[in-house]
C-alpha positions in Angstrom: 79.7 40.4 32.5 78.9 44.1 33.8 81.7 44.7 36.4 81.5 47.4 39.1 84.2 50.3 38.8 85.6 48.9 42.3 85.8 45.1 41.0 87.5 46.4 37.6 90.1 48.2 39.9 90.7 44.9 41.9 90.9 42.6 39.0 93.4 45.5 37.6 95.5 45.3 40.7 95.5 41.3 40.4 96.4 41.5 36.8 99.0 43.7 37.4 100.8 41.9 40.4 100.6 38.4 38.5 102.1 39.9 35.2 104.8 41.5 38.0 105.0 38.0 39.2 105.5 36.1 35.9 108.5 38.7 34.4 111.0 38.1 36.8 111.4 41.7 37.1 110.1 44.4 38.8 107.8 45.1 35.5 105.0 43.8 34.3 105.7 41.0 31.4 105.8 42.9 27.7 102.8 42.8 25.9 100.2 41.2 28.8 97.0 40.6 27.4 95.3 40.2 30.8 96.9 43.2 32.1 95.9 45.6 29.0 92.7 44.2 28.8 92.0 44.4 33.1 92.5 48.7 32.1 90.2 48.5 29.2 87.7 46.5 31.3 88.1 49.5 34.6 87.4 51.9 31.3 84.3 50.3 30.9 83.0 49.7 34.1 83.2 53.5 34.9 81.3 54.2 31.9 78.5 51.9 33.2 78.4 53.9 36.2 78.6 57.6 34.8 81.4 58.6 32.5 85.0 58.2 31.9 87.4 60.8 31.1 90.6 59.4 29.6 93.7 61.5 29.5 97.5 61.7 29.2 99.8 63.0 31.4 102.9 63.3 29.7 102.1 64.8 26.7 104.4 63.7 23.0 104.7 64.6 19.3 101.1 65.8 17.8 99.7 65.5 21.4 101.7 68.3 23.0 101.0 71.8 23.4 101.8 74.4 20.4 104.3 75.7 22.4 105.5 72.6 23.4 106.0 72.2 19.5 103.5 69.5 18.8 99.2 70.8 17.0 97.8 71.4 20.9 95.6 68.6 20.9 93.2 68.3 24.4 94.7 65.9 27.2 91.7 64.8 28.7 88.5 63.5 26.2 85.3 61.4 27.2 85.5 58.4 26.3 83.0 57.4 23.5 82.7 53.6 23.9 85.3 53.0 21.2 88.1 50.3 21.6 91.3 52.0 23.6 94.7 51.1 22.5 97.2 50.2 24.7 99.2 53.6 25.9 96.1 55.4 24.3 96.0 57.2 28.0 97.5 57.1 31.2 94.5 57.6 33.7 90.7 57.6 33.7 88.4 59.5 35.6 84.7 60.2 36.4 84.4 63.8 34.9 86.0 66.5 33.1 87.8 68.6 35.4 89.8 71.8 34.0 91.7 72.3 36.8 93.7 68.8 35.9 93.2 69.8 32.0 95.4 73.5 33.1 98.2 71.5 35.3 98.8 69.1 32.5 99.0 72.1 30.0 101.2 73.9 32.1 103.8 71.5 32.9 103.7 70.6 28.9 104.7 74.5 28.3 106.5 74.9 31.2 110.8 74.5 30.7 112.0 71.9 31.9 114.3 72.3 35.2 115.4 68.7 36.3 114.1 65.7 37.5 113.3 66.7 41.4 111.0 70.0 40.0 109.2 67.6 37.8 108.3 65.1 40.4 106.6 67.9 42.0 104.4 69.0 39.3 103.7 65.4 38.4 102.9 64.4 41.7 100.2 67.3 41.9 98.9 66.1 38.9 98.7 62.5 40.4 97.1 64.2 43.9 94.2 65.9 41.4 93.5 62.5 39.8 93.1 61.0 42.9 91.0 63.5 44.2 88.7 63.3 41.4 88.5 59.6 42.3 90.5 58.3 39.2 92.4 55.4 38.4 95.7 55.4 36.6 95.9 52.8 33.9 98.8 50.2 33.4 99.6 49.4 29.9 102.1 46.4 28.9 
């Protein structure tokens, strides 16, 4: 069943508040199926419609930045079809977009000065994924 990228979303959001529901915590269950599979699913349905961009925001091991000490590999890729792991990215969106590519970079090579400086860099990270009209991805 072809799903629209705004139906994907929804059934995301429904997945994601019953696996909320059915941990007894404020976290979705470990290891939800329906969950994982509702972000592959939003993955798809924007590919349908155009393309979708997958990156990472908070960049570990191989993935970070040379000067962050890991081989500098890109944090935002098209996606070519292929299956996506759970955790494999944090956020899709509809197009490349180097500004977001730069502010990920940046806060990778950036020192880190404490939690309250960090929220502000992530958060403009966030704002530019919303503004591209992406979707952040819940993995389980």
């Amino acid at each position: 069943m072809i799903k629209s990228v705004a139906d994907a979303r929804k059934d995301q959001t429904r997945a994601f508040v019953e696996s909320v529901q059915g941990s007894d915590s404020l976290m979705p269950r470990e290891c939800d199926t329906n969950l994982n599979d509702s972000c592959r699913d939003l993955i798809k349905a924007m590919g349908q419609e155009g393309e979708a961009w997958l990156g990472k925001v908070n960049l570990y091991g191989k993935n970070r930045t040379v000067e962050g000490g890991g081989e500098g590999s890109d944090p935002i890729w098209l996606w070519d079809g292929s299956q996506v792991c759970n955790f494999d990215c944090s956020f899709a969106i509809p197009c490349d977009d180097e500004q977001l590519r730069q502010m990920i970079l940046d806060r990778d090579r950036s020192e880190y000065t404490g939690t309250a400086d960090d929220y502000d860099i992530v958060k403009a990270i966030h704002d530019r994924i919303e503004e591209l009209g992406g979707h952040f991805l819940i993995w389980s």
